[in-house]
N, C-alpha and C positions, 0 to 999 in steps of 0.2 A: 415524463412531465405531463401534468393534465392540463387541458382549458377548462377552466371553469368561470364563471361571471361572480363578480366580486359588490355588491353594491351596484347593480347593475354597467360594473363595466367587468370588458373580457381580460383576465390575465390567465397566465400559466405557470407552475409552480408544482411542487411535489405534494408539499404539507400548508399547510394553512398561514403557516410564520412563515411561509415564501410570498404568498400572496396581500399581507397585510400592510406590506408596505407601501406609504403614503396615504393608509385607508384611517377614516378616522375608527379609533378605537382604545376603549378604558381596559389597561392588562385586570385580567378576573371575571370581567364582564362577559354576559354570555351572548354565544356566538350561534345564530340559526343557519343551517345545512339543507338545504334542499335537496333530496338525491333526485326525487321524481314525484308529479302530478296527476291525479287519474280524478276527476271531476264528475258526479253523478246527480244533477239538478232533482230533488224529489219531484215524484208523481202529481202525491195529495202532499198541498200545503197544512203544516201543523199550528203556522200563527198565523194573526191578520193583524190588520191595522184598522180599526175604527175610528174614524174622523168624525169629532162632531164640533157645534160651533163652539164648543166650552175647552176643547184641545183634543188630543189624540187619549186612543186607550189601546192597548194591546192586546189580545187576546191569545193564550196558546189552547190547543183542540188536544185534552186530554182524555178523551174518551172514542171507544170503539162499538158505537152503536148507529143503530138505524138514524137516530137526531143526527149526532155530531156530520154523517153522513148526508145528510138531508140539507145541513146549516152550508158543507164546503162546495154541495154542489148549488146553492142556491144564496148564498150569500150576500148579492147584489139586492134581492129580494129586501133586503130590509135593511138598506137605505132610506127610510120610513122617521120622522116626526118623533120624539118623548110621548108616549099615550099616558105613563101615569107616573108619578113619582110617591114614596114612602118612605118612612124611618127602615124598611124591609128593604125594599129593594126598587128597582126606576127602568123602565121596559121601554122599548120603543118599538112602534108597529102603526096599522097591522098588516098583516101579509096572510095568505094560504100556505096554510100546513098542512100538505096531505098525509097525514100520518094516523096511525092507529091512537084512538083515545084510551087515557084512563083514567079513571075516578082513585088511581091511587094514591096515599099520602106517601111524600117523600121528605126527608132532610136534606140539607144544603147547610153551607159552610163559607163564611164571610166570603167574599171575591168568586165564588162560581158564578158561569155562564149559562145558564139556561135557557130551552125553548119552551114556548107557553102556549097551550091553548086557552083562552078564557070562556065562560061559560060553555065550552065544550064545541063551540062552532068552530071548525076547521077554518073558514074566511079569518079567524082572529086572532091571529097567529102573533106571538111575540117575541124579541130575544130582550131576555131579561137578565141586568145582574142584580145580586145577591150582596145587600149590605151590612148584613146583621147575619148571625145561626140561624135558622127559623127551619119548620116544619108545615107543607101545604102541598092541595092538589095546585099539579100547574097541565093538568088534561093531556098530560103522555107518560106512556111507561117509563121509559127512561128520556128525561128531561135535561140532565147535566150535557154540556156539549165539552164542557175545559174551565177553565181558569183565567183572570186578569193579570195579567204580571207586567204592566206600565199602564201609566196613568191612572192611578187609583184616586187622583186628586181630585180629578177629573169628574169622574163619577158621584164624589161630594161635593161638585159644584156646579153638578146639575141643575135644572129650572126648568119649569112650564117656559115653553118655549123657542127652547132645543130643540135640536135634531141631527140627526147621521148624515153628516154631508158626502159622505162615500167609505167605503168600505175594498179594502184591497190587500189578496193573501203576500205573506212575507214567505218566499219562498226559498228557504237556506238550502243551499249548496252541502253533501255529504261530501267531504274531501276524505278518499284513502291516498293517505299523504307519507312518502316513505323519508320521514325525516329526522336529525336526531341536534339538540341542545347541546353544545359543549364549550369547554372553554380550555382544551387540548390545544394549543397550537400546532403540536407536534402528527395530529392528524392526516393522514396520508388521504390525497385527492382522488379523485375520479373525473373524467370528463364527464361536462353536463352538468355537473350541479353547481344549484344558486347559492350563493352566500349573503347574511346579512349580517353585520357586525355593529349597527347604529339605525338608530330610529333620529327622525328631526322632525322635532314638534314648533309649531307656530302659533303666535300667544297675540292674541289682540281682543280684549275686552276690557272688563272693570281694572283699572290700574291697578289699585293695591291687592286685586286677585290674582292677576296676572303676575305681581312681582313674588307675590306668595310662594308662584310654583316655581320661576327663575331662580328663587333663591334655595328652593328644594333641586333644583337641579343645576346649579351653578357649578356643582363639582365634575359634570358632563353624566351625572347616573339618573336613573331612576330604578328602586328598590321595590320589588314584590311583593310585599306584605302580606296583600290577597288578591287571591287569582278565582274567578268564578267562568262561565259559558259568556258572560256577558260582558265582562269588565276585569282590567287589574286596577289595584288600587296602592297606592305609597303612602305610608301613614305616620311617617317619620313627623311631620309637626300637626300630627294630629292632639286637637283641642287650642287650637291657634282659633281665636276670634276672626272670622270672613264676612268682608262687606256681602250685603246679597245685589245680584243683576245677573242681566241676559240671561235669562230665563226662558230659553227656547229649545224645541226637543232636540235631544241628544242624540245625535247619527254616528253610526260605525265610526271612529276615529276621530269622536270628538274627546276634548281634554275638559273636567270640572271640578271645583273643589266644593264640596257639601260646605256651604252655609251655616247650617246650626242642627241641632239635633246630634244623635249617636253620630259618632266620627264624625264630628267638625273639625275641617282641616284636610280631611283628608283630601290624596289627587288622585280623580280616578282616568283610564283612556277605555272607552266605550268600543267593546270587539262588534256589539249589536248593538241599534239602533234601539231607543227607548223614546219613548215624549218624554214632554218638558218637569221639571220636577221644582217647588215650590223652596227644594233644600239643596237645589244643587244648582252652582253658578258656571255655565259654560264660559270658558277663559283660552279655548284653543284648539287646534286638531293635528294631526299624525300628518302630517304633509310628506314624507318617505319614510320607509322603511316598516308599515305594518307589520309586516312579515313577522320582527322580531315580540313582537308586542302578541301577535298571534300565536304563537306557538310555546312562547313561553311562560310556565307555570309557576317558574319559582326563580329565585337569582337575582341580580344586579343586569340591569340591562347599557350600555351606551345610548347617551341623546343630544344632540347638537339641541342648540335654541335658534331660533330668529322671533325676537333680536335675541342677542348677546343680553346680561342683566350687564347696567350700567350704573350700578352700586360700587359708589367708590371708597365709601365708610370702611377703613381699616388701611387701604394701602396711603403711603407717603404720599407727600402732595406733589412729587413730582411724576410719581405713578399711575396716578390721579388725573393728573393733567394729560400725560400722553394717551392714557385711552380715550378721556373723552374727546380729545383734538381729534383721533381717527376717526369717531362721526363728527365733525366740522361743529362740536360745540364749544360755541363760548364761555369761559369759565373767571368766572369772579370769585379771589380768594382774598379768606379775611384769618384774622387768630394769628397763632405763631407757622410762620412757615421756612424755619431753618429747623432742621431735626425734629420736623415733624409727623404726625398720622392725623387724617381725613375725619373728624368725630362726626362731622354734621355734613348733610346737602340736602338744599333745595332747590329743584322741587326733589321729592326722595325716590319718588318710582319711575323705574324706566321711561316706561312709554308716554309719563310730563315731561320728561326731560326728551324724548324724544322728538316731542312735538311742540317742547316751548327753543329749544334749541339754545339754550341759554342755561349755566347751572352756576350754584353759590356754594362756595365750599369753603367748610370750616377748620383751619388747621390746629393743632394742640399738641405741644413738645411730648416726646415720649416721657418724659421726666415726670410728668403731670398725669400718666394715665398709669390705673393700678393693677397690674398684671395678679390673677388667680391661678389657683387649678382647684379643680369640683372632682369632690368627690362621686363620682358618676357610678361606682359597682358598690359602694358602703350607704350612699343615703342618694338611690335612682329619684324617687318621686321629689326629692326637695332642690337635686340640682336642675331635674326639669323645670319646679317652678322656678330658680333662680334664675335659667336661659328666658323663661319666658317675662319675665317680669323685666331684666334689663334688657329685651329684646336680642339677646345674644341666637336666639333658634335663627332668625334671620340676617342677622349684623355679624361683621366683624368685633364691632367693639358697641361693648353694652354702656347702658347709663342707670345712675340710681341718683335719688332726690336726697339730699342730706335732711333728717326731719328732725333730728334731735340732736345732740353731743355734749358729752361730759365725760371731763377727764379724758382716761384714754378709750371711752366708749364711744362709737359714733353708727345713730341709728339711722336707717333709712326705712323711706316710704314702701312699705308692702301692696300686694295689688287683691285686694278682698275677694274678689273674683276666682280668680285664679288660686286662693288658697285654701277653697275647699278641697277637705281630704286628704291634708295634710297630717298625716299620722308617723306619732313617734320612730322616728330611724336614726341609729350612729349619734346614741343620746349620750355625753357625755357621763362618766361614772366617778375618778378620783381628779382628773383638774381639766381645764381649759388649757392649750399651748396659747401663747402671745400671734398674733395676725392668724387669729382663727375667726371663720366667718359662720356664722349663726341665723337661723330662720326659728322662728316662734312655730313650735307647732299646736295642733288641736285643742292639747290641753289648757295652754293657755288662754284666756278671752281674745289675746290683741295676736290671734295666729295669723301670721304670713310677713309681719316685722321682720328685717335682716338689718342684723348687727355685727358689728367689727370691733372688737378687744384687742388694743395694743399691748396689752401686758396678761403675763399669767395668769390663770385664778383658779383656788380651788370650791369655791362656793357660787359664783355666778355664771351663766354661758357670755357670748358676744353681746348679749338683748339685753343684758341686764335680770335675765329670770330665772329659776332656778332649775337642775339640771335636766329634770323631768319634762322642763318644758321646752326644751330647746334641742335642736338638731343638727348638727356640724354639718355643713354642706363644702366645705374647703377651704383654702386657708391661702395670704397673700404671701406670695413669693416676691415683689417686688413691688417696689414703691412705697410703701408702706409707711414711711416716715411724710408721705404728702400730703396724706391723711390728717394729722396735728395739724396743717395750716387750715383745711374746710371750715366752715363756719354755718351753720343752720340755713337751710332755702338753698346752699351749693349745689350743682349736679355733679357727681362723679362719676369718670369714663370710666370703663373697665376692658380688658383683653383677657384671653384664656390662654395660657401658657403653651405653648407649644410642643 
């Protein structure tokens, strides 16, 4: 039998499925091993942090020369005032640079680091970055010191009247770490080693940011997508619209979701500290369990939340009720509440309801809500857009607007946004089946419409258009007849089959 620390508590056990009991943990999810720690703090620092009044910048020291050498041991030196700003590049100084001059021209490349001598007087020493390619004497042989890699915004929103309010090396820790990933149970122990089988992240910021990721992690995972030196990132509802806030720099084990631009949506936890970034909304931090988030590259990881998501859309209203009574919330129900499911609550995100302590909740007979299944591996891109258009990426149970109806055709409201790029997939060839559901793609003007056909056909899709334009995204297993009763301006629930 080994002792080993489990979650930082000591148990003993042979294999790993000895010691997990009572520990929290998702079966598949990966499990980090510590066998042993051997810590080697570097020398010479390779990054800094540059503080100025306009926010942080980061700097790495990618060069082995007499500068770069010159900049680590003197660095405090130029804590020094903006001297000039340009469409090229924004210097602050000055300072003494006892270094050999040159008169010769050199290239540079957007975000390098540079030291400067200007008119060649060693007293006028600069550190300059680089904002454009350009080509110029800057009065040293080798001028480049490293690279920007945080806070680049920063540097374009510079101004006369700036300055480096301190400068301070980041100095990473080399770990030769003899450790191994697994998700063996059946793993034979050792004394000594740490185990970590859960991370527990802590969320308090913009409401419907924060509920973003509760509901990316409601099933207790968080999924690897991408893994970098500096960040993993879970991209499962990524191109999900994020409010933007808290907009402050990003330290070691903070949680954010990028705002807009390339992967919006996404959730990334910060292994290293970065500043603030203008596309990415801090919503949380790694409160235990680094470790696992550290080490690991690739895989399904376990993660407690605090709080809990208190999203009750989808369970029965008596399900409903008893979670929210376990935080002492008042709950007001309205709609049908015999055999029923949760469509609606206000307010909708957690941490309102947290803090207004009071929730309204709406019930609606299962009879009334129209159970699907999406075709998710025959037409990928149009059942994404369907999750996201009835909010099913976050909900239990989605909604769609009734826009049109006739006959057995009933169309709903598409979301324009969101149906760029909707390109032909699982296009219908010699008929339509009857409670086949339909999205308008590309070819059509009116792409991103989703229609429902009660009855067969061999000439139209669900939209009413013809087969070329239309894309099968799944079909209603139930309810289907409740459908004839909606009426134009109705909203219809929807659930996903199980």
């Amino acid at each position: 039998m080994a002792k080993v620390i489990v979650n930082g508590k000591e148990k003993v056990g042979e294999t790993l499925k000895d010691v997990l009991k009572d520990e929290y943990y998702v079966n598949g999810t990966n499990i980090v091993v510590i066998k042993g720690v051997k810590k080697e703090a570097e020398k010479v620092p390779k990054k800094f942090l540059i503080k100025t009044t306009k926010g942080n910048i980061t700097i790495a020291i990618t060069e082995n020369n007499e500068t770069a050498k010159f900049f680590t041991e003197n660095y405090k030196n130029f804590v020094k005032k903006l001297r000039w700003i340009s469409g090229i590049d924004v210097a602050f100084g000055s300072t003494r640079i006892d270094l050999e001059i040159s008169t010769e021209e050199k290239e540079f490349k957007k975000w390098d680091v540079v030291l400067s001598i200007s008119g060649l007087d060693k007293d006028e020493g600069h550190i300059v970055f680089i904002k454009r390619k350009t080509e110029g004497v800057y009065g040293l042989k080798d001028p480049k010191i490293g690279i920007v890699v945080g806070g680049k915004w920063v540097i374009d929103r510079l101004e006369v009247g700036d300055k480096i309010i301190d400068i301070e090396p980041i100095r990473e820790e080399k770990e030769a770490v003899d450790y191994i990933v697994t998700t063996d149970l059946n793993l034979k122990l050792e004394d000594g080693w740490k185990i970590f089988t859960y991370f527990t992240a802590e969320f308090d910021g913009t409401p419907s940011a924060v509920e973003h990721c509760l509901a990316l992690m409601e099933d207790g995972i968080f999924e690897i997508t991408e893994n970098t030196n500096t960040f993993v990132a879970d991209c499962r509802l990524q191109t999900l619209k994020i409010e933007e806030g808290n907009l402050i720099d990003r330290e070691r084990g903070f949680i954010t979701v990028r705002n807009y631009g390339a992967g919006e949506g996404k959730v990334y936890i910060y292994r290293e500290s970065r500043s603030s970034s203008l596309s990415h909304t801090v919503v949380g931090r790694v409160k235990e369990g680094m470790e696992l988030v550290d080490f690991s590259e690739s895989g399904i990881l376990s993660v407690k939340t605090i709080p809990e998501r208190l999203c009750v859309i989808g369970l029965t209203m008596e399900e409903a009720e008893d979670l929210l009574k376990r935080y002492d919330i008042e709950v007001e129900k309205e709609g049908d509440l015999e055999n029923a499911i949760v469509v609606d609550q206000q307010p909708e995100f957690t941490l309102d309801v947290l803090k207004e302590k009071k929730v309204k909740i709406r019930g609606l007979n299962k009879d009334k809500i129209v159970v699907v299944e999406l075709y998710e591996d025959k037409a990928p891109i149009t059942a994404w857009y369907f999750r996201k258009t009835t909010g099913l990426t976050t909900k239990r149970v989605g909604k769609l607007h009734v826009y049109f109806k006739h006959n057995d055709i009933i169309m709903f409201k598409g979301n324009p946004e969101y149906a760029k790029g909707l390109l032909p997939e699982n296009v219908p060839t010699d008929k339509v089946e009857a409670c086949s559901i339909g999205v308008t793609n590309m070819v059509s003007r009116y792409k991103g419409m989703i229609g429902v056909r009660l009855s067969e056909s061999d000439k139209f899709g669900p939209t009413g258009e013809s087969f070329e334009k239309t894309n099968i995204v799944g079909k209603i297993v139930k309810n289907a007849e409740f459908l004839r009763k909606v009426k134009t301006g109705d909203d219809v629930y929807i659930l996903l089959q199980k």
